[in-house]
Every structure is written in structure tokens, then in C-alpha cells.
N, C-alpha and C positions, 0 to 999 in steps of 0.2 A: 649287298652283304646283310644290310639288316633285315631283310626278308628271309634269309635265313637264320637271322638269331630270332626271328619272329616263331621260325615253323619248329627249331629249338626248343627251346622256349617252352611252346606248344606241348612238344612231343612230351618234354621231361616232365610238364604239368599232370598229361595226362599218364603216365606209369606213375609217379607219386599218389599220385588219388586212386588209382587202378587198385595200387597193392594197400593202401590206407583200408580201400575199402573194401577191399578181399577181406581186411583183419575182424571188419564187424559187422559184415552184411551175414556172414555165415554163424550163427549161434550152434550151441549142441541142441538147442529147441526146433531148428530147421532143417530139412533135407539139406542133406551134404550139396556142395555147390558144384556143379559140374567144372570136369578141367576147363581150362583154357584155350578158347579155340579162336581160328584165325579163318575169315570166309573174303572170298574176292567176287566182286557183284560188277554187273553191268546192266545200262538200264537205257532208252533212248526212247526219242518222240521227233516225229518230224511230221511237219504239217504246211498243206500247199492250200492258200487262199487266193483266190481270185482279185479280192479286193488289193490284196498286196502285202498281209501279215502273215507269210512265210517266214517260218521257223525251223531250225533241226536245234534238238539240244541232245546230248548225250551225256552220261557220265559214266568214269571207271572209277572203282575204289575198293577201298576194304575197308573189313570192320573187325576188331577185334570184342572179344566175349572174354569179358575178364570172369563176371561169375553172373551167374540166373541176374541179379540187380542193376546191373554196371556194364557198358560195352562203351569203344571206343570208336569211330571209324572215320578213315579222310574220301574225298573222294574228286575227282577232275574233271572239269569239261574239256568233252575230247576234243569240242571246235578251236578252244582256245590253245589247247594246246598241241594241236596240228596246225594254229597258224601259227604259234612262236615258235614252232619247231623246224618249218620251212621259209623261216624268217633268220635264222639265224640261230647263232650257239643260243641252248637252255640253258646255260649260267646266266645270262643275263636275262631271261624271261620273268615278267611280271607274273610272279606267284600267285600274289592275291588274286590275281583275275585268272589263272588257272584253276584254282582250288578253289570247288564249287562248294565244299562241305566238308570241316574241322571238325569235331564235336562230341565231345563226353555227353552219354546221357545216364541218368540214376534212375530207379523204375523205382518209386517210393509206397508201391501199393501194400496196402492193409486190407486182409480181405474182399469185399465187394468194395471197396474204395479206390479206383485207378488214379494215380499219381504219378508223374514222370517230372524232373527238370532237369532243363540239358542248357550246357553251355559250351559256346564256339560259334564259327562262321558257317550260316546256312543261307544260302544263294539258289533259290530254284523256282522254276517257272509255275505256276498255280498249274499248268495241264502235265508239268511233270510228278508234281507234288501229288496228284490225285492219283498218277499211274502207282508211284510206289507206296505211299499211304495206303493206298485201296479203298478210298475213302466211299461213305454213302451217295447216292446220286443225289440225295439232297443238296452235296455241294456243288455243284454243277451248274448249279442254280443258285440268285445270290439270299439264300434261305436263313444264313447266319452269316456276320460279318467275319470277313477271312480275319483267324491271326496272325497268318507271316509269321509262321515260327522264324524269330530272328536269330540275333547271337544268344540271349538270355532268354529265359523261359519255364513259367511254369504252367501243367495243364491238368487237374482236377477233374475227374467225374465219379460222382456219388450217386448211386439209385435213391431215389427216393418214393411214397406214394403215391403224395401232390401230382408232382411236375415228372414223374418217370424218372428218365436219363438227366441228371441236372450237370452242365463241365461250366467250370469256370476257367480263366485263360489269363496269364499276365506274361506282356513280352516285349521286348523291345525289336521294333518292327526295320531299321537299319541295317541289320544283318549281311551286309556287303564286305566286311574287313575284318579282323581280328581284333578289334578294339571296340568295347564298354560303348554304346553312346544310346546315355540315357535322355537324346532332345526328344523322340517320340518314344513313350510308351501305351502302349494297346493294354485295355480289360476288356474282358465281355462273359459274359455269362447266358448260357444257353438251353435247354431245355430240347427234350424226345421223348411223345408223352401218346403211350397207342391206347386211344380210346375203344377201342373195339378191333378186332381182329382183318375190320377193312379199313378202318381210317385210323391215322395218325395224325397229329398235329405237333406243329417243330417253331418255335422261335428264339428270339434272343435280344439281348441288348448290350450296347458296345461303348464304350469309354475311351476316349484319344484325349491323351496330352502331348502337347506337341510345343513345348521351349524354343523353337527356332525356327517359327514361319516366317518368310519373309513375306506375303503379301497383311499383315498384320501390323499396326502402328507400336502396337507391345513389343511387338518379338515375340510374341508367344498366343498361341489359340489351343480352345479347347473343340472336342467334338464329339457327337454323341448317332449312336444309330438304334434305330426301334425294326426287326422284321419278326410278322409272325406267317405260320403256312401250314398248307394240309397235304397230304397225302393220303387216296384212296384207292383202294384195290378194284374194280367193281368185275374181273373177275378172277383169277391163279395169272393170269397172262398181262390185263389190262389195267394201265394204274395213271390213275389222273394225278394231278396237282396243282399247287395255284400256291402264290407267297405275294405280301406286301410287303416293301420295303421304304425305312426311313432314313437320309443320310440327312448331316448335318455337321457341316467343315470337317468331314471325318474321311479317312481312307484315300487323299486326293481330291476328294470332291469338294469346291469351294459354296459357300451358300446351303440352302435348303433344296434337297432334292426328293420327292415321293415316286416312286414307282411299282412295277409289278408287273410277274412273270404267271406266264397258262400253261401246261402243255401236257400231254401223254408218250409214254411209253409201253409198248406191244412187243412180248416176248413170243418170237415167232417159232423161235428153236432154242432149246437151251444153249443156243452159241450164239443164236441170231435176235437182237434187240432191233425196231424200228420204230421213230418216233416223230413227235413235230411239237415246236413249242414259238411261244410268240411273247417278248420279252419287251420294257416298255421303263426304259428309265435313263435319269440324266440326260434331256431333251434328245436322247436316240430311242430307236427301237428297231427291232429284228422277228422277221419271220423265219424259221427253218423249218427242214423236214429232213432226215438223213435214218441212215441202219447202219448199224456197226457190228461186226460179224469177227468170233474168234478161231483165230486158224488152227490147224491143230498143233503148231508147236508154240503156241500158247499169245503170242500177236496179238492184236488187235488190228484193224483192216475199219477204219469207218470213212461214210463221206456222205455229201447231202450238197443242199442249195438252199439258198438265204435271199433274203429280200431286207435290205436295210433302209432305214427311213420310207417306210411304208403311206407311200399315199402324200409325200414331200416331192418338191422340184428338184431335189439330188438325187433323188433315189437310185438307190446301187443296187445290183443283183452279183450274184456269183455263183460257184460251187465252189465246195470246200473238202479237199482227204485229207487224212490223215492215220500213220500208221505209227503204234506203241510198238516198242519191245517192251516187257517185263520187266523186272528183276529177275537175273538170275543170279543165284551163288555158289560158290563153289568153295568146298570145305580144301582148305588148305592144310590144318594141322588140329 
């Protein structure tokens, strides 16, 4: 029962702030705000590894568009709850771990000034995050320290001359339940800065506090991360890069760790990417080579082979697929 005075709760918070902010997000100095509309999306990723990190994750949800500023939307993992559903009555299924995604967001931009912060439960894997994000291939690679958009969050980016693209990030990185827990919060602050029309260079720096490590005589550690990287075109098809990376008790990672990532991608077709990269940090590393090819009702289809701990008395090989859905959405009202 209290999982659903939780989802309660929730819901009522979010129509109170919805219609709050209907009242001031809309001035007579602004275009009129579009009605109210109501969209149902689905979205999936499932991936087969040799080595043994086999995944499917799926979600179903909606999102409600309260106005251009403000939407709301929940969203389910389908694994979970296709096992609690052939497990027995969904009265008594653990909610929280079906619902993948709670969460009011506010779009707080001013001009060329992008701002957003959202608050609720956001639970998602970094290779599903990247499908519906759409994020740059920079991330792909660890170029900037992830934020783990968590339950809390806010995320900043201002053009600037200097540094280009500059986003700063503050988030509480727990994001697994419905409840505040500010023992690790995440900063980072990051830069995208195109030097000329072939090369770009991208870095960052990252700030962890973290109130509740156990492997800590305090109870509490701090941690800090340093990566910068390039990106080059050398020709419309062919694009090199290369990033250094600096951990430090941050992210999971205990101790001092330096590493760094090489690799190219070759756009063969406008549908068809092939690439290979060789990555080199937290005493592992990995060779790949794979192509990833978009079908035409919009898929993804990739797959490759890897060489882990290269030139080590463990060494593992494998191949790896893996195939996206989308998002799709579909206007409901």
C-alpha cells in the first residue's frame, strides 16, 4: 500500500506544479503555449556478448506536455514487469523496481542559454540513455564523466567564445527510488570547443561527494575526475579521435586511475557506420572493431568482436550484437 501512496503522492505533485506552471510559464510577451498533449513511447535495447553481459531492457511509458516548458512522464520496464506479472497478482508487485522513470522536467532556457531541471526516479542503463538522448558519439567513449541524470538535477549549457559549448551538471547520482538521497552528489562541468572545421576538442572536470562510502574510515570521501579529447575529421566520412582520462575515488572507481581511449569511425552509407577502437583504463583494456547499420524502419542492427585484456594471460575474445529500437511516439490527445 505505501507504494501506492508513493505513486499518489507523485501523481498529485506532479498536476499541482503542472497547472502552477501552466499559470507563469505563459506571459502575453510569449507565444501562446501549445494545448495539452499526451504521447505513449516505447523504446528497447537488447544486446548479446559473448563474454557474458547479456542484456534486454525495454521500456513503455508516457509523457504528458503540459506547456512548450514543463512535461511530465512515467515509464516501465517491460522485463520487470513481465516477470511480476507471471509471478503472480500486480497488486502486490514491487513498483519501484517496475518503474523505470517518474519525473517532472522544467526547460528553464533563456535564449542561447539551455537549462533544464528535473525531478523524480530515473533508472536507465548508459546504452539505453544514449538510444533516447541521442546523444553525441563523444559519449561512447568515456570523453566526459557521465552524470547519471538521477532523481535531482540540474544541467546548464551556455555558448561561450573561450571554450564553445560550456554545460555544467549538478545531480544526485542514486536515482533508483522515489526519495531525496543526497549521500552522493555529482558536478562536472564540460566544454565543446571546434577549433576549425576538422578538429574539435571536448573535455571536462567532475566533482563527487559521496557522505556514505563504506570503504572510508570517515564515512565519507570525495572525488574528482580530469578528461580532455579531440576529434578529427580528416575526411566528410573519416573521423579519428583519441581522449585521456583521470579518475580519482570517483564514479565507482576506488584509488587513482589514468587511462585512454584511440579509435575511428568510417561512414560507409549514410545508414552504414564501421569502426574500431582500442580503450585502455582501470587495469583493463579492449580492442574492437564492429559496423552498425540502420534499417529502414528506423533500428539499429550493430555487431563486432573484441579482444579484452590484450597481450594478458586472461585474455578473452568474443563477438558482440546488438539491436536498438527507437523511441517511438505516438500522440494520444
Amino acid at each position: 500500500m505505501n507504494k501506492y501512496k508513493k505513486l499518489a503522492s507523485l501523481t498529485a505533485t506532479v498536476a499541482i506544479v503542472g497547472m502552477s506552471n501552466a499559470a507563469f510559464a505563459d506571459s502575453p510577451s510569449q507565444a501562446p503555449s501549445k494545448a495539452i498533449s499526451l504521447y505513449s513511447y516505447i523504446s528497447g535495447d537488447a544486446r548479446i556478448n559473448q563474454d557474458g553481459a547479456n542484456a534486454t531492457e525495454g521500456l513503455a511509458g508516457i509523457e504528458l506536455q503540459m506547456t512548450e516548458r514543463f512535461k511530465a512522464n512515467i515509464a516501465a520496464q517491460l522485463k520487470h514487469l513481465a516477470d511480476e506479472a507471471e509471478a503472480g497478482d500486480l497488486t502486490d508487485a514491487d513498483w519501484e523496481k517496475i518503474i523505470s522513470e517518474a519525473n517532472i522536467t522544467f526547460d528553464l532556457s533563456l535564449g542561447k542559454v539551455v537549462a533544464e531541471i528535473q525531478f523524480g526516479k530515473r533508472d536507465r542503463s548508459p546504452r539505453l540513455q544514449q538510444t533516447l538522448s541521442k546523444l553525441d558519439r563523444t559519449v561512447d567513449s568515456p570523453l566526459t564523466p557521465q552524470d547519471d541524470r538521477g532523481i535531482i538535477g540540474l544541467w546548464v549549457t551556455v555558448p561561450t567564445e573561450i571554450l564553445g559549448e560550456l554545460t555544467f551538471t549538478i545531480s544526485e547520482t542514486e536515482g533508483d527510488d522515489f526519495k531525496i538521497n543526497d549521500n552522493q552528489i555529482r558536478m562536472t562541468a564540460s566544454f565543446k570547443k571546434a577549433l576549425s572545421d576538422k578538429l574539435t576538442v571536448v573535455g571536462a572536470v567532475g566533482f563527487e561527494s559521496n557522505s556514505d562510502d563504506p570503504t572510508s574510515e570517515s564515512g565519507s570521501k570525495d572525488g574528482q575526475a580530469v578528461t580532455v579529447g579531440v576529434m578529427y575529421d580528416v575526411t566528410e566520412s573519416l573521423t579519428l579521435y583519441g581522449d585521456v582520462i583521470h579518475f580519482e575515488d570517483y564514479s565507482g572507481v576506488i584509488g587513482s586511475e589514468l587511462g585512454y581511449n584511440l579509435g575511428f569511425d568510417f561512414d560507409v552509407s549514410a545508414k552504414t557506420v564501421a569502426g574500431a577502437s582500442y580503450e585502455n583504463f582501470n587495469d583493463e583494456d579492449k580492442l574492437y572493431a564492429g559496423v552498425s547499420h540502420t534499417l529502414p524502419n528506423g533500428m539499429v542492427a550493430s555487431g563486432g568482436v573484441f579482444v579484452k585484456n590484450v597481450g594478458k594471460s586472461n585474455q578473452d575474445e568474443g563477438i558482440e550484437a546488438m539491436l536498438r529500437i527507437p523511441m517511438t511516439k505516438v500522440k494520444i490527445k
